[in-house]
DRENTORKOL-3810 file (N, C-alpha, C; in nm, 4 decimals):
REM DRENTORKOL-3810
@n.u->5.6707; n.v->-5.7333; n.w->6.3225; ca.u->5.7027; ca.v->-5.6130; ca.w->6.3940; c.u->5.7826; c.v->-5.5224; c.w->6.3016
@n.u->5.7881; n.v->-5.4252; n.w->6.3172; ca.u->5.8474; ca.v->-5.3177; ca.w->6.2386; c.u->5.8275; c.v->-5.1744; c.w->6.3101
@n.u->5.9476; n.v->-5.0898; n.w->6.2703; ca.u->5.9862; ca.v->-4.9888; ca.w->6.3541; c.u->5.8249; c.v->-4.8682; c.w->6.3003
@n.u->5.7890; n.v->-4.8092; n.w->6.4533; ca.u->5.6345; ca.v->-4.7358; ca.w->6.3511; c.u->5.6863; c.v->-4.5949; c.w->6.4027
@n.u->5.7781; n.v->-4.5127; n.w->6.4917; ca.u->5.8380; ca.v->-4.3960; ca.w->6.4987; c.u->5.9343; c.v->-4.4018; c.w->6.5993
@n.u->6.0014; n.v->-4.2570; n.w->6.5868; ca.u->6.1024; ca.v->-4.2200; ca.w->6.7056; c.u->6.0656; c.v->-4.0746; c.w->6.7310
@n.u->6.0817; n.v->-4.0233; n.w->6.8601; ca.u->6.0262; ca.v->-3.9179; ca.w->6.9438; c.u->6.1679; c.v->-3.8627; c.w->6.9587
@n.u->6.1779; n.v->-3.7222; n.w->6.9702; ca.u->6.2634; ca.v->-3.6660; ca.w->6.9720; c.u->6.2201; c.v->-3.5546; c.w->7.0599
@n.u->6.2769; n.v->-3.4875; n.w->7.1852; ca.u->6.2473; ca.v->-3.3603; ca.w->7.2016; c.u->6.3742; c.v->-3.2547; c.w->7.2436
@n.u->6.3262; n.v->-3.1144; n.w->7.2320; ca.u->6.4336; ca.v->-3.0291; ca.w->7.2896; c.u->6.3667; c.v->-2.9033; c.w->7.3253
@n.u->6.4197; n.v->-2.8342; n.w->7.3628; ca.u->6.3445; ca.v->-2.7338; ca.w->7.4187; c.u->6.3163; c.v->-2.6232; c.w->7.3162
@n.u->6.4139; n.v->-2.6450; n.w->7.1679; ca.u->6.3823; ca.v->-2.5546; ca.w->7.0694; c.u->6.3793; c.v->-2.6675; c.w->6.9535
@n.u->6.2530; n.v->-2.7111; n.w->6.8948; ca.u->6.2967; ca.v->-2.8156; ca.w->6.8266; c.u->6.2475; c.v->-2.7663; c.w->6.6496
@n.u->6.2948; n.v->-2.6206; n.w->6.6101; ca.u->6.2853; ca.v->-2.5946; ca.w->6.4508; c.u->6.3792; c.v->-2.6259; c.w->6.3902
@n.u->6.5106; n.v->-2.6064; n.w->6.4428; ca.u->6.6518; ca.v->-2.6570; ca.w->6.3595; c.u->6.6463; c.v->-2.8069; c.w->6.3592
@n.u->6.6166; n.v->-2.8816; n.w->6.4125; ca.u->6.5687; ca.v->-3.0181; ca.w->6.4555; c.u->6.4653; c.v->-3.0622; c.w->6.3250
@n.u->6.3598; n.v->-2.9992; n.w->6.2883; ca.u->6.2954; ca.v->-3.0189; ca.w->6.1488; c.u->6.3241; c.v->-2.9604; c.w->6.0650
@n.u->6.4074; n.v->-2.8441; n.w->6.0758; ca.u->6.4550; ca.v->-2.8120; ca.w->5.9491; c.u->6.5636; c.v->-2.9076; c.w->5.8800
@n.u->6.6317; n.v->-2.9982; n.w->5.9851; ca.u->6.7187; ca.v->-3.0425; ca.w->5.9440; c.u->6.6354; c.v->-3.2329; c.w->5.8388
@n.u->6.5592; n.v->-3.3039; n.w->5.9464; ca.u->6.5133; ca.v->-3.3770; ca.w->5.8895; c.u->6.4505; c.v->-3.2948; c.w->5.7443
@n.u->6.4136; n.v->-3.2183; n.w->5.6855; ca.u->6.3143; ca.v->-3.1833; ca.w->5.6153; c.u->6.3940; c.v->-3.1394; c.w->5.4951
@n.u->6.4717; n.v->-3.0194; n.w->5.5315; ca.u->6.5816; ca.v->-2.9753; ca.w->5.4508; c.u->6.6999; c.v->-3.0967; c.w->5.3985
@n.u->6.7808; n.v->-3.1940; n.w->5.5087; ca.u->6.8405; ca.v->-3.2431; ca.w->5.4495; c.u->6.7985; c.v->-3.4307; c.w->5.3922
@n.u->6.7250; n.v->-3.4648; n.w->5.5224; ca.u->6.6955; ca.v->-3.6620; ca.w->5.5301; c.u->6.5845; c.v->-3.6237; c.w->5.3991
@n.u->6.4891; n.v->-3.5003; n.w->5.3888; ca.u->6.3933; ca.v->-3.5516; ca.w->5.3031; c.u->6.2242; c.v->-3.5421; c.w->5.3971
@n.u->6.2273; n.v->-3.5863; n.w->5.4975; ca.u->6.0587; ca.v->-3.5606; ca.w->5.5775; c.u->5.9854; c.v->-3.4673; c.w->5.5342
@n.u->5.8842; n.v->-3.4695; n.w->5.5457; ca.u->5.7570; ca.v->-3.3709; ca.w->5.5185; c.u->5.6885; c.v->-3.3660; c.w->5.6779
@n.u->5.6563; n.v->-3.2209; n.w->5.6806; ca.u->5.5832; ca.v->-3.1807; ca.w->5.8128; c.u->5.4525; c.v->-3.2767; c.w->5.7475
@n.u->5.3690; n.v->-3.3367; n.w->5.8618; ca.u->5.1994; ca.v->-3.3373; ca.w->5.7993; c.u->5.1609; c.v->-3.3331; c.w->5.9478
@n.u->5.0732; n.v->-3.3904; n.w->5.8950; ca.u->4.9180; ca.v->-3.3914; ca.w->5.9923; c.u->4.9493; c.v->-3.4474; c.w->6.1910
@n.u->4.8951; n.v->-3.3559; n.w->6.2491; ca.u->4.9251; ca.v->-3.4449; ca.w->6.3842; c.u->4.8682; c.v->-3.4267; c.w->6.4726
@n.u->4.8110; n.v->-3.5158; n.w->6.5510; ca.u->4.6810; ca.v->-3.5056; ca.w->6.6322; c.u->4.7417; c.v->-3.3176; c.w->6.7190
@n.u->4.5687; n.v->-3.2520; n.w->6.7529; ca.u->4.5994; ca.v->-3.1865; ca.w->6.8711; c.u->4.6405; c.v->-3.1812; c.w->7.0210
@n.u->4.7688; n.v->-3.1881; n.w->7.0122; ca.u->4.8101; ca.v->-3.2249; ca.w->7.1707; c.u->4.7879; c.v->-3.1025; c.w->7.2116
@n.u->4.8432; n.v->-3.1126; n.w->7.3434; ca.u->4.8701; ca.v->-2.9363; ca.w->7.4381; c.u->4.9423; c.v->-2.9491; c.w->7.4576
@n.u->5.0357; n.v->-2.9238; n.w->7.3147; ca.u->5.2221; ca.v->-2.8976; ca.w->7.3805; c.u->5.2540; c.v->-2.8914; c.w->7.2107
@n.u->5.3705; n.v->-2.7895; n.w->7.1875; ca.u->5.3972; ca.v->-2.8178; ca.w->7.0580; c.u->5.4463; c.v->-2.8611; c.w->7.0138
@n.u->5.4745; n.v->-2.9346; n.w->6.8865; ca.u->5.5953; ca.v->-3.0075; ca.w->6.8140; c.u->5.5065; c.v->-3.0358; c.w->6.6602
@n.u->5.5661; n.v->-3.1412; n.w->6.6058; ca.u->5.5697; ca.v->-3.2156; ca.w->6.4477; c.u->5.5593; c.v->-3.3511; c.w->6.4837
@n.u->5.4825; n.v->-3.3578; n.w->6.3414; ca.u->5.5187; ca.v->-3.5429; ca.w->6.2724; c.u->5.5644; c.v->-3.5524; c.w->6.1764
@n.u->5.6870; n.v->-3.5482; n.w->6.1741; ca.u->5.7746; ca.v->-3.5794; ca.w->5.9633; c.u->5.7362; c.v->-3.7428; c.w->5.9107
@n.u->5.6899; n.v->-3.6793; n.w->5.8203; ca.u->5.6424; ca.v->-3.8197; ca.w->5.7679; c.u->5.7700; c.v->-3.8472; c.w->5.6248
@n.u->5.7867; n.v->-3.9907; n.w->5.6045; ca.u->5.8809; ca.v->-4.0232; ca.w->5.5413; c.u->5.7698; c.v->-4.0767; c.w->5.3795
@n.u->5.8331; n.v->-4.0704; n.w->5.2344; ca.u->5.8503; ca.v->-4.0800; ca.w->5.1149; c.u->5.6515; c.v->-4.2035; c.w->5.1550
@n.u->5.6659; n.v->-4.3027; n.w->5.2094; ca.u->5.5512; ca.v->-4.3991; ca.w->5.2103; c.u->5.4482; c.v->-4.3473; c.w->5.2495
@n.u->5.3951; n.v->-4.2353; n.w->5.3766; ca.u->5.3440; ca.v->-4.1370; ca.w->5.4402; c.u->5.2946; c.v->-4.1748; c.w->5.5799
@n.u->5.4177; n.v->-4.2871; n.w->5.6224; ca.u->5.4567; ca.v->-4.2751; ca.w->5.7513; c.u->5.4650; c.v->-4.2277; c.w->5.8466
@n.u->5.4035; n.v->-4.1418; n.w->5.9300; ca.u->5.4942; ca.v->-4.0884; ca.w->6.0398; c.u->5.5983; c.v->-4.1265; c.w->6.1246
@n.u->5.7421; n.v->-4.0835; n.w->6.0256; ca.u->5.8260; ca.v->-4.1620; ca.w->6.1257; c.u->5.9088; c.v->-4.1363; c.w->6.2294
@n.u->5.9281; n.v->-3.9764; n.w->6.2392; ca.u->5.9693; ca.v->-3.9027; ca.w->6.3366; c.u->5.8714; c.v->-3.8026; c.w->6.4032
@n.u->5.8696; n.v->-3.7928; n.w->6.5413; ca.u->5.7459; ca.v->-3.7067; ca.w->6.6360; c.u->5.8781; c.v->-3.6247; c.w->6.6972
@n.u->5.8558; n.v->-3.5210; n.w->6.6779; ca.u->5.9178; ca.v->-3.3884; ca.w->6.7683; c.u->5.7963; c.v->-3.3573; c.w->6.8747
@n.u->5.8995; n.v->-3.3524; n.w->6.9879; ca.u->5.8094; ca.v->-3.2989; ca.w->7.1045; c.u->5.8964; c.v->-3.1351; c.w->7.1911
@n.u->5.8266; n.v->-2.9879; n.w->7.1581; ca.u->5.9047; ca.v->-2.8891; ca.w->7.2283; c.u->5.9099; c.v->-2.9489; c.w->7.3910
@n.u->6.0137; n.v->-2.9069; n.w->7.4073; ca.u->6.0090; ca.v->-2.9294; ca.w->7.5910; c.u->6.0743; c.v->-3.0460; c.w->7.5951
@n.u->6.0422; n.v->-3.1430; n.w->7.7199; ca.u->6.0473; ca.v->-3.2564; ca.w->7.8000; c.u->5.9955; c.v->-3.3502; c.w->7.7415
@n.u->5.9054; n.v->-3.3667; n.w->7.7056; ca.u->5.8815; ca.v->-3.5338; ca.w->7.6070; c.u->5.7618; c.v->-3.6133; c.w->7.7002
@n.u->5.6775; n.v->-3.6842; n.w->7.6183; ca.u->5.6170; ca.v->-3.7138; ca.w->7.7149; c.u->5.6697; c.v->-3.8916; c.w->7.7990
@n.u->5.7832; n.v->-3.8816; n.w->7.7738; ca.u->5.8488; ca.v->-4.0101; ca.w->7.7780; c.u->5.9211; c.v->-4.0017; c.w->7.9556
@n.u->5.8960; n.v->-3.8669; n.w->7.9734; ca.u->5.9660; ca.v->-3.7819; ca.w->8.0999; c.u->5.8601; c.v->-3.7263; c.w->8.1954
@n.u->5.7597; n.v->-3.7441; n.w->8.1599; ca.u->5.6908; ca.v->-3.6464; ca.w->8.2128; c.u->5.6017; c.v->-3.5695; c.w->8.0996
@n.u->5.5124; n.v->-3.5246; n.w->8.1225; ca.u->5.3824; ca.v->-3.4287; ca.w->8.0699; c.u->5.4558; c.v->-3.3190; c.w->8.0282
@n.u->5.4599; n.v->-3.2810; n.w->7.8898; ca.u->5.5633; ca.v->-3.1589; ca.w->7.8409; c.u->5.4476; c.v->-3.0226; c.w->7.8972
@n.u->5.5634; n.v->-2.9292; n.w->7.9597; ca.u->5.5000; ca.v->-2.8200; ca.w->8.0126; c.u->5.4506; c.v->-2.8235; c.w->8.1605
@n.u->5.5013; n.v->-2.9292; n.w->8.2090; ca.u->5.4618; ca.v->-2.9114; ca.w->8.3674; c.u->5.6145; c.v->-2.9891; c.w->8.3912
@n.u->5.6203; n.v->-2.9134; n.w->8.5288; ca.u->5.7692; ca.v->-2.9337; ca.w->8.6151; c.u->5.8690; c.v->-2.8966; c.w->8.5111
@n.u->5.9182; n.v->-2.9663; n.w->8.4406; ca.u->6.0682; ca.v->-2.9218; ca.w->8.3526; c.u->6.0160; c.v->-2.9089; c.w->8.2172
@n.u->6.0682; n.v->-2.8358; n.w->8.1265; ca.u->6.0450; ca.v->-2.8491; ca.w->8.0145; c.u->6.1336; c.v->-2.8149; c.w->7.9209
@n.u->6.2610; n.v->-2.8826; n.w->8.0074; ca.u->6.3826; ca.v->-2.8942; ca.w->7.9073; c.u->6.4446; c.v->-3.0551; c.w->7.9179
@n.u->6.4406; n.v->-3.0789; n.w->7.7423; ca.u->6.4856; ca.v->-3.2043; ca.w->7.7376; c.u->6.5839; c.v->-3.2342; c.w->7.8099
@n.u->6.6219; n.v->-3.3969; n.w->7.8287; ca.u->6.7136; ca.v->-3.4827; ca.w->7.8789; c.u->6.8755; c.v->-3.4441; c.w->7.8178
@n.u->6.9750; n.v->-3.4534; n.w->7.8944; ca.u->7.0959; ca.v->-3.4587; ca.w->7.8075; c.u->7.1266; c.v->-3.5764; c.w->7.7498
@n.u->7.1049; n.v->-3.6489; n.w->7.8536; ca.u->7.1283; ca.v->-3.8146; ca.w->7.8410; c.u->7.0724; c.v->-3.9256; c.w->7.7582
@n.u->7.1359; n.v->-3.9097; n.w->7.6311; ca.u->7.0413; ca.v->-4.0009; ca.w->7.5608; c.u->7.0343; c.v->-4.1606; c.w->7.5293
@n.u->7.0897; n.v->-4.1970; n.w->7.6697; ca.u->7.0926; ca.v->-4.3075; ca.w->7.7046; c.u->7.1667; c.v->-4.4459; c.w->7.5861
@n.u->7.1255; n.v->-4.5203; n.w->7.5345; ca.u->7.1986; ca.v->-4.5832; ca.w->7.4650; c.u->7.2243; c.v->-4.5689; c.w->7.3833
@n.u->7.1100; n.v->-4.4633; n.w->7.2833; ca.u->7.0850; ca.v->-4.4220; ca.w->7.1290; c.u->7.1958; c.v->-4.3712; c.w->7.1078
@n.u->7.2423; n.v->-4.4310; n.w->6.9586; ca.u->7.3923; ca.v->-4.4005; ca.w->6.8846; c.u->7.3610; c.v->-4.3132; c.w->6.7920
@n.u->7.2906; n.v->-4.3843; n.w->6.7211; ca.u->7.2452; ca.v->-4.2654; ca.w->6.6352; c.u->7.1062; c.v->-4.3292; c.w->6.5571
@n.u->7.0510; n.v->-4.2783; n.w->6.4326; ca.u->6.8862; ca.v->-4.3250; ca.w->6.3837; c.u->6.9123; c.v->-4.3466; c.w->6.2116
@n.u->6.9136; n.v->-4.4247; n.w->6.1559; ca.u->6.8808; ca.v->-4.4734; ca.w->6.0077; c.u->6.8105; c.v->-4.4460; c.w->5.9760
@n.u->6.7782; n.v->-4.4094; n.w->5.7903; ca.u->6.7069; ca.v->-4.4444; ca.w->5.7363; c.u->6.7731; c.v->-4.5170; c.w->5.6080
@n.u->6.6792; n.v->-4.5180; n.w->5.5414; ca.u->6.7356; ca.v->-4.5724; ca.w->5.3611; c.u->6.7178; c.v->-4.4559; c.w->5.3054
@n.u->6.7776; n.v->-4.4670; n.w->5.2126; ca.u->6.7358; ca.v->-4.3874; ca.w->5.0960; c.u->6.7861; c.v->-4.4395; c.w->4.9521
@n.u->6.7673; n.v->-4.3470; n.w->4.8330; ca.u->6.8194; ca.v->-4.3939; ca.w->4.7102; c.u->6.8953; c.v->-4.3038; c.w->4.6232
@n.u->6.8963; n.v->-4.1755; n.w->4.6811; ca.u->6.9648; ca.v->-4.0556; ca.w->4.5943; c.u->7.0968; c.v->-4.0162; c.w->4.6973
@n.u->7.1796; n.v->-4.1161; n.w->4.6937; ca.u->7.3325; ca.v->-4.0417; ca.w->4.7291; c.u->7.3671; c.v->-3.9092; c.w->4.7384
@n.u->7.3719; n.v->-3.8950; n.w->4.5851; ca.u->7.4238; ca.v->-3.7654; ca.w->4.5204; c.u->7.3315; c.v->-3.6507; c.w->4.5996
@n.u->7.2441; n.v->-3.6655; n.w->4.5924; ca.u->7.1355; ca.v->-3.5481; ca.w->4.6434; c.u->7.1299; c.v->-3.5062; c.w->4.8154
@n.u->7.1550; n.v->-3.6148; n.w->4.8415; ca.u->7.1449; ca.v->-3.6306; ca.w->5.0500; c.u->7.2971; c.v->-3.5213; c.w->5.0237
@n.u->7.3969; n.v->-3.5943; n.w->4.9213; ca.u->7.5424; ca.v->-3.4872; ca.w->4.9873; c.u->7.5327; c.v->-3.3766; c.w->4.9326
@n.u->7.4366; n.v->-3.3793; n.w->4.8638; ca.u->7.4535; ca.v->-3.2143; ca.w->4.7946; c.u->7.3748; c.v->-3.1096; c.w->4.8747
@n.u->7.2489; n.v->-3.1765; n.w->4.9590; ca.u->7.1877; ca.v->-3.1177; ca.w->5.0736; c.u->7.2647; c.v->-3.0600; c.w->5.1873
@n.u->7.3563; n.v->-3.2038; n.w->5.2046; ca.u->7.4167; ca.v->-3.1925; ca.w->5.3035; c.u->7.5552; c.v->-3.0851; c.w->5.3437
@n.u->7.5886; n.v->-3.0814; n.w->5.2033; ca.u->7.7457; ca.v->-3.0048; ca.w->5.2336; c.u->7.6481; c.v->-2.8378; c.w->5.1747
@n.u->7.4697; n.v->-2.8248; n.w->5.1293; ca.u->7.4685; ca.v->-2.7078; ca.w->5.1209; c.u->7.4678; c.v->-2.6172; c.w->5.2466
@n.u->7.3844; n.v->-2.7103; n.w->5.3337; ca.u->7.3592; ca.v->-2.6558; ca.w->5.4529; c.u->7.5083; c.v->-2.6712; c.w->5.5384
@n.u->7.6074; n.v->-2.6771; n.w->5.5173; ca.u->7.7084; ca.v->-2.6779; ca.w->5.6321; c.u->7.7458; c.v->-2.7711; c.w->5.7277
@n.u->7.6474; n.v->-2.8933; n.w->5.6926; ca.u->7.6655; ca.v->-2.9774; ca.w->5.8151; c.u->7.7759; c.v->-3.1194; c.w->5.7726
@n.u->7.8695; n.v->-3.1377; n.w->5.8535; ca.u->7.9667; ca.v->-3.2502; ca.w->5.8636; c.u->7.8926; c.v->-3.3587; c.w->5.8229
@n.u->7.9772; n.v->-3.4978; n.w->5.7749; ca.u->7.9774; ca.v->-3.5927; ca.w->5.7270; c.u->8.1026; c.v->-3.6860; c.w->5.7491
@n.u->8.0250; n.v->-3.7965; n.w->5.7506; ca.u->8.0902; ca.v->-3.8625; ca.w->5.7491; c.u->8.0826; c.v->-4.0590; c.w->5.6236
@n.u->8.1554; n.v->-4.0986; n.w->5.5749; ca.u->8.0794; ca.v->-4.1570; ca.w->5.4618; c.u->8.2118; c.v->-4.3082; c.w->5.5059
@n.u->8.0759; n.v->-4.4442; n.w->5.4838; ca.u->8.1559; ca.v->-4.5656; ca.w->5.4960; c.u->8.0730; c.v->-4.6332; c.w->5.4214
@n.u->8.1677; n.v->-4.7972; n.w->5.3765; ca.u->8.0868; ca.v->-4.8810; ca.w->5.2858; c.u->8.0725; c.v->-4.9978; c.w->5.3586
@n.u->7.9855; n.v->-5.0347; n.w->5.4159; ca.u->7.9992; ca.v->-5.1828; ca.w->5.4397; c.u->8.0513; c.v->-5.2788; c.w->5.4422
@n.u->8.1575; n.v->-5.3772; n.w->5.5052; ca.u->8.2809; ca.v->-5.4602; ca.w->5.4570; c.u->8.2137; c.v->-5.5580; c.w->5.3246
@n.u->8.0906; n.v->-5.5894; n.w->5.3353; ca.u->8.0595; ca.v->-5.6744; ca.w->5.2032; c.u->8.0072; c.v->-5.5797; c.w->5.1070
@n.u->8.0090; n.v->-5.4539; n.w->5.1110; ca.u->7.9885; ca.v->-5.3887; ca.w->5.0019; c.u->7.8728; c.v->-5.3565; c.w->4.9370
@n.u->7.7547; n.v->-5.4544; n.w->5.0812; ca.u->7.6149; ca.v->-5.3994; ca.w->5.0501; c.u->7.5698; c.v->-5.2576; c.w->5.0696
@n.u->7.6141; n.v->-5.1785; n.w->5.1339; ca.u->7.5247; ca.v->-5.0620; ca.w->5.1208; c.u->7.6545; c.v->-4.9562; c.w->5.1885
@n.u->7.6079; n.v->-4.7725; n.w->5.1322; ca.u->7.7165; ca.v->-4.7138; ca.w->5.1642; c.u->7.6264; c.v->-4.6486; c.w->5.2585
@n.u->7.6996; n.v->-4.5910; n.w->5.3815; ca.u->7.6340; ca.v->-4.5321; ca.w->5.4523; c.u->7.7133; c.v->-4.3819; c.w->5.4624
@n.u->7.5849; n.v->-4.3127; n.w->5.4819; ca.u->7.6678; ca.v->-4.1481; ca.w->5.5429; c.u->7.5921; c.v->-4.1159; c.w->5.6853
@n.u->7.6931; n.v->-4.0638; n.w->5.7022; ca.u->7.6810; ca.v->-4.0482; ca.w->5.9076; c.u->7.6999; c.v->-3.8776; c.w->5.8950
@n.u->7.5651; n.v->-3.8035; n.w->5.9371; ca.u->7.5446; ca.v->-3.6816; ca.w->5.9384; c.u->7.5547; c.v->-3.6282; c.w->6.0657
@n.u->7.6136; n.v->-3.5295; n.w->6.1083; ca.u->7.6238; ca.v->-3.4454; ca.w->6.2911; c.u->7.4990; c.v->-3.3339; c.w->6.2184
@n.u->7.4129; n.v->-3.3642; n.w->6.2987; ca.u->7.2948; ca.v->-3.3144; ca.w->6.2973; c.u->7.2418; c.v->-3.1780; c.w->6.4323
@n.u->7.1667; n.v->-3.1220; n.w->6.4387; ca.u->7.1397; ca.v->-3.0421; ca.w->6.5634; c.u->7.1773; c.v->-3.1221; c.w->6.6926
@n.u->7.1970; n.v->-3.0073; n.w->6.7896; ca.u->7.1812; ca.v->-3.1057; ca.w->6.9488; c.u->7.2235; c.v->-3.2318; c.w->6.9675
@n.u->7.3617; n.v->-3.2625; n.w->6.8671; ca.u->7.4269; ca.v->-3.3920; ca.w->6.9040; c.u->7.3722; c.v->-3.4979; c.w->6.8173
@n.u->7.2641; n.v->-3.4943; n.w->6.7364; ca.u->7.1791; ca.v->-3.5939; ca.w->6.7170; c.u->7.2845; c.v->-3.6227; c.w->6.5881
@n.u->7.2853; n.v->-3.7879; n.w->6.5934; ca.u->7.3657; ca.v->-3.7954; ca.w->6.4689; c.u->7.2377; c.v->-3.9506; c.w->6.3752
@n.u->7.2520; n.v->-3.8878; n.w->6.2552; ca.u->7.1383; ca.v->-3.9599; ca.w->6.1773; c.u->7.2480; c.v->-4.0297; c.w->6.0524
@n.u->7.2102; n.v->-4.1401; n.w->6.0054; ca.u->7.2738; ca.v->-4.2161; ca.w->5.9178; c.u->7.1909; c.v->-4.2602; c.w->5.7942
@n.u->7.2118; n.v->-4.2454; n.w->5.7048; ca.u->7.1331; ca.v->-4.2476; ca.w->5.5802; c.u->7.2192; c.v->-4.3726; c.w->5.4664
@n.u->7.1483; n.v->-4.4932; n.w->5.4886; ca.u->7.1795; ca.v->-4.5969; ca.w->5.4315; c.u->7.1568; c.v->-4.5957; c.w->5.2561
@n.u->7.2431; n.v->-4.6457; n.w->5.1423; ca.u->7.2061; ca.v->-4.6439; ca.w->5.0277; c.u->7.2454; c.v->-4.8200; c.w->4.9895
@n.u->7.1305; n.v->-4.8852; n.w->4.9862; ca.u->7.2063; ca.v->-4.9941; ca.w->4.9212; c.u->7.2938; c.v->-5.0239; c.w->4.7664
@n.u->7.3746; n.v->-5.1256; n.w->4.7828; ca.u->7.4551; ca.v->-5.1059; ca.w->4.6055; c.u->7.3812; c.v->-5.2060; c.w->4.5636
END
């Protein structure tokens, strides 16, 4: 088993890929024709590993009928990982665009992590192993 995506929606979801894209690294690609708009950021392997959905989600309901404004409640989710390997580059993204940080090492010293405040609360963590 292994993780194959995470769905994200909001009712305006461009700052939302600009941010995966501009700062984590994703690439917009290819994504089936739904009837509703959003993205698939695909990660460095050509993964799709994040799905943006505008609106409600279809996790809620059919985006574009009855509500079509995301959930506040994002229930247990703390926040979303990835790996990466360029430190230097994620913070140099990160402090270009303005957005907070936060940076810890692991008590055994395997891997440093940075904890990014991302759009709409979303907070993303970008693992570097040592």
């Amino acid at each position: 088993m292994r993780l194959d995506h995470f769905s994200l929606s909001a009712p305006d979801i461009e700052p939302i890929k600009n941010f995966f894209c501009d700062v984590i690294g994703l690439e917009v690609g290819e994504r089936p024709d739904f009837n509703f708009p959003g993205y698939w950021l695909y990660g460095s392997d050509g993964t799709a590993v994040v799905h943006l959905i505008q609106g409600q989600g279809n996790s809620k309901g059919a985006p574009g009928t009855e509500s079509d404004t995301a959930s506040d409640d994002t229930g247990v989710v703390d926040h979303l990982a990835f790996g990466a390997e360029d430190l230097t580059g994620l913070i140099d993204r990160v402090e270009a665009g303005g957005w907070t940080y936060r940076q810890n090492t692991l008590p055994n010293g395997a891997a440093k992590q940075v904890f990014i405040d991302g759009p709409d609360g979303l907070v993303v963590e970008v693992a570097f192993r040592t």
